[in-house]
N, C-alpha and C positions, 0 to 999 in steps of 0.2 A: 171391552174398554174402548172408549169413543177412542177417534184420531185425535195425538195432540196437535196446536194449529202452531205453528213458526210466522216468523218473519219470513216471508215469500222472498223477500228482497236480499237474503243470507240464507237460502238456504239452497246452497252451493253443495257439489257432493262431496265429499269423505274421504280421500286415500293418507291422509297420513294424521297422527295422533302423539301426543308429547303428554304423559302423566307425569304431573310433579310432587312421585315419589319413588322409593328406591322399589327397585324391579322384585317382584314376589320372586322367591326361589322356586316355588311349583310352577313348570313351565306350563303345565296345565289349570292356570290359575283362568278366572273368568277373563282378563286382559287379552292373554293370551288366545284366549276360545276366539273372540270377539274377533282378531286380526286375522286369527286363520280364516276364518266363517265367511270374511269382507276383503280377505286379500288387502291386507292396512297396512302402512309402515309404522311402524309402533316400537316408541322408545319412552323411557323412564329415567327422568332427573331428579334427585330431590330440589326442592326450591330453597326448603331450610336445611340446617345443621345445626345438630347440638353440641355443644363447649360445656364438659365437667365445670361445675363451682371447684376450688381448691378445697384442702382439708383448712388452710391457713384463712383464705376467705368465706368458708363458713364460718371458724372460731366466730368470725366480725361478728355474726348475726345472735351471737351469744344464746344460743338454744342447747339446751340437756335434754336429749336425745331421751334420758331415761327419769326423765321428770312426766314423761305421759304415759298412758295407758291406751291408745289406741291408733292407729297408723293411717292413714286412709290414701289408696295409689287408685289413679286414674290410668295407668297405665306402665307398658313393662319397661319404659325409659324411668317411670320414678322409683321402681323396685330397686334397677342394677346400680341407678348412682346413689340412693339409700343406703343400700349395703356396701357400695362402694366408700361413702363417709362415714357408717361405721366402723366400719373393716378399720380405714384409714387410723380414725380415734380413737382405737383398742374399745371398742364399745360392744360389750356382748347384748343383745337384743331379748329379757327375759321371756322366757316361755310360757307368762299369762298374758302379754301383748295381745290387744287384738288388733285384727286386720280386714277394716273395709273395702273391699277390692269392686271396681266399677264393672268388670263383668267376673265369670267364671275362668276366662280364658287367662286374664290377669292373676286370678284367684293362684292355679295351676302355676304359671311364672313361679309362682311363690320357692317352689319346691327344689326352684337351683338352689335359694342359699337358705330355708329352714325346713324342717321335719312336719310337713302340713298336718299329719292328723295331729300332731299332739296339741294343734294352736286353734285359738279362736277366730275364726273366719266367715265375714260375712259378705256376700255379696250381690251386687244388684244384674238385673239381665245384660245392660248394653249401654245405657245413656245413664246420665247426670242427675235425671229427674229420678228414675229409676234407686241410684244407689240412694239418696238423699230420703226417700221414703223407708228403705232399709234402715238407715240410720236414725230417721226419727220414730222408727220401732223399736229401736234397740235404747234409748233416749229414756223412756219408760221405765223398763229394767235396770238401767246404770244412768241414773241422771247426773250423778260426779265425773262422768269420763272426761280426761284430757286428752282431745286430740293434738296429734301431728300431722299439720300436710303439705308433704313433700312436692315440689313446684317445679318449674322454670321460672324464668321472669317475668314471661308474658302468663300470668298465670286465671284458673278457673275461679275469674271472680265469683260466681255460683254460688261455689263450695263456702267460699269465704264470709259472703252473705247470710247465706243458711246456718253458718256456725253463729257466727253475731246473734243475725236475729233470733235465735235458739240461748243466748244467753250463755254457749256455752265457752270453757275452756280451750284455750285452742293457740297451736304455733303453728305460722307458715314459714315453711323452712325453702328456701329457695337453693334446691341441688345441682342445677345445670340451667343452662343460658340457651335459647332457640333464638338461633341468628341467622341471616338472609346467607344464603348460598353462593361462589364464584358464578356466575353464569356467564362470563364474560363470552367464553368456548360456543354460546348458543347463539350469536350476536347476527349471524348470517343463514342461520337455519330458519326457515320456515315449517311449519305445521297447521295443516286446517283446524284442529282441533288442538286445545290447551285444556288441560281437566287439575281441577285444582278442589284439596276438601279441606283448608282450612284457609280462617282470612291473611295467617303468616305468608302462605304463597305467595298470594295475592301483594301484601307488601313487598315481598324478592321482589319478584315481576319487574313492581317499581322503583325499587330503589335500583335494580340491576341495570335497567333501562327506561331511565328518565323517559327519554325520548319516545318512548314507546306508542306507536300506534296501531290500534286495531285493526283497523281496515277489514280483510276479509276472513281474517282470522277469527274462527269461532269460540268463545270461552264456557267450560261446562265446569260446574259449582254444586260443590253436593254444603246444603246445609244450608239454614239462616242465614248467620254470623259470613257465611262465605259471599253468599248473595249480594248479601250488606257492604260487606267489601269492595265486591264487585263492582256496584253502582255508586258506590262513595268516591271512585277513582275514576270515575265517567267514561268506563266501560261498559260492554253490553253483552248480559246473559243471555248465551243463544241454547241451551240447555242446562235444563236444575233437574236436579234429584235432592232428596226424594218427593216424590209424589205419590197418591192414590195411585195404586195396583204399580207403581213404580219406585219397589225398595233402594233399589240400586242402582249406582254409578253407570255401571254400564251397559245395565238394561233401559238406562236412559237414553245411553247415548246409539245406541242400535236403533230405538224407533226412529230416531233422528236419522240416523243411518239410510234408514228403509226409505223415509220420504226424500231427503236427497238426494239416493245415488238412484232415485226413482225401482226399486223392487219392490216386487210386489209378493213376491213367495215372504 
């Protein structure tokens, strides 16, 4: 793999690191490797939070739950508060449901609150594009399905698109709210390094701190969407992932590492 090339003029070395998300409980999570390996100060904020929908403020959105035939979860925040507004509305969840779950790991979730083998379960490797072809396989064999898809606010326009332009049946159900986080507490900390993997961060950032100035502060962005963020706020990506031979976060951020804390092993 060729050397990636930096901005010369930022690329300052490395000792301390702020992920804006909650700390993996494996202490031997890749983060973790990373700080041992580089001797890093390394801490973990979420930037957002999520806020349940009420059972009283879903009523509003006037959706029957049991008027569809298929569920589709992007992940395991829209399983718990699913079943959490079922639960809430005496709503038993029949046992020919299907369920398109965006990976297998999601899939799995499943099994806090129903009996997996006895349910229809489909699901895609890892991303959006990924499930959406599962789905438009499935499309084929059950061209009446009604989906449900369970949201936040800021939700996977994607999903919403592809059911449209697919013609097909479909409720978005919005079950929890993702809203910018207190950071008030971080207001005189500094960190070389800021790692952010969606553009919601990136809006805390600013709504937390108007004022905010980069200066030498380096920002590391996994994803498009995040990217896009980044530079809509006339900020500047000093590290992205993913890249060619560079899947991950923070395998990104270590060649980064290597070049400016000057190592060469």
């Amino acid at each position: 793999m060729s050397e990636i090339k930096y901005d010369k003029k930022r690329l300052n070395p490395v000792k301390s690191i702020l992920v804006s998300q909650p700390e993996p409980k494996d202490d031997n999570s890749p983060f973790h490797r990373l700080a041992k390996k580089y001797d890093l100060k390394l801490d973990f904020k979420p930037f957002i939070k999520i806020d349940p929908v009420s059972i009283k403020d879903f009523r509003k959105q006037k959706i029957n739950i049991l008027n569809h035939t298929a569920i589709i979860f992007t992940s395991r925040n829209a399983v718990d508060h699913f079943f959490r507004i079922a639960d809430g509305m005496n709503v038993t969840v029949p046992t020919d449901m299907k369920y398109f779950c965006i990976s297998e790991q999601t899939a799995n979730y499943l099994q806090k609150y129903i009996v997996i083998r006895k349910r229809k379960i489909f699901t895609g490797e890892r991303t959006i594009a990924e499930l959406l072809q599962v789905m438009k396989d499935s499309m084929v064999k059950f061209p009446d399905e009604k989906y449900l898809f369970p949201c936040s606010n800021i939700t996977r326009d994607t999903i919403s698109e592809f059911l449209k332009e697919n013609n097909c049946t479909y409720s978005e159900a919005i079950i929890y709210n993702t809203v910018p986080s207190d950071l008030k507490k971080l207001k005189k900390v500094f960190y070389d390094v800021l790692v952010f993997y969606t553009p919601y961060g990136i809006d805390s950032l600013v709504k937390n701190f108007p004022d905010f100035e980069q200066n030498n502060t380096r920002i590391a962005g996994f994803g498009k969407n995040t990217a896009k963020a980044i530079k809509e706020n006339n900020l500047k990506l000093d590290i992205k992932a993913p890249m060619k031979d560079v899947p991950s976060m923070t395998r990104a951020i270590e060649l980064y590492i290597k070049q400016a804390n000057n190592i060469t092993k």
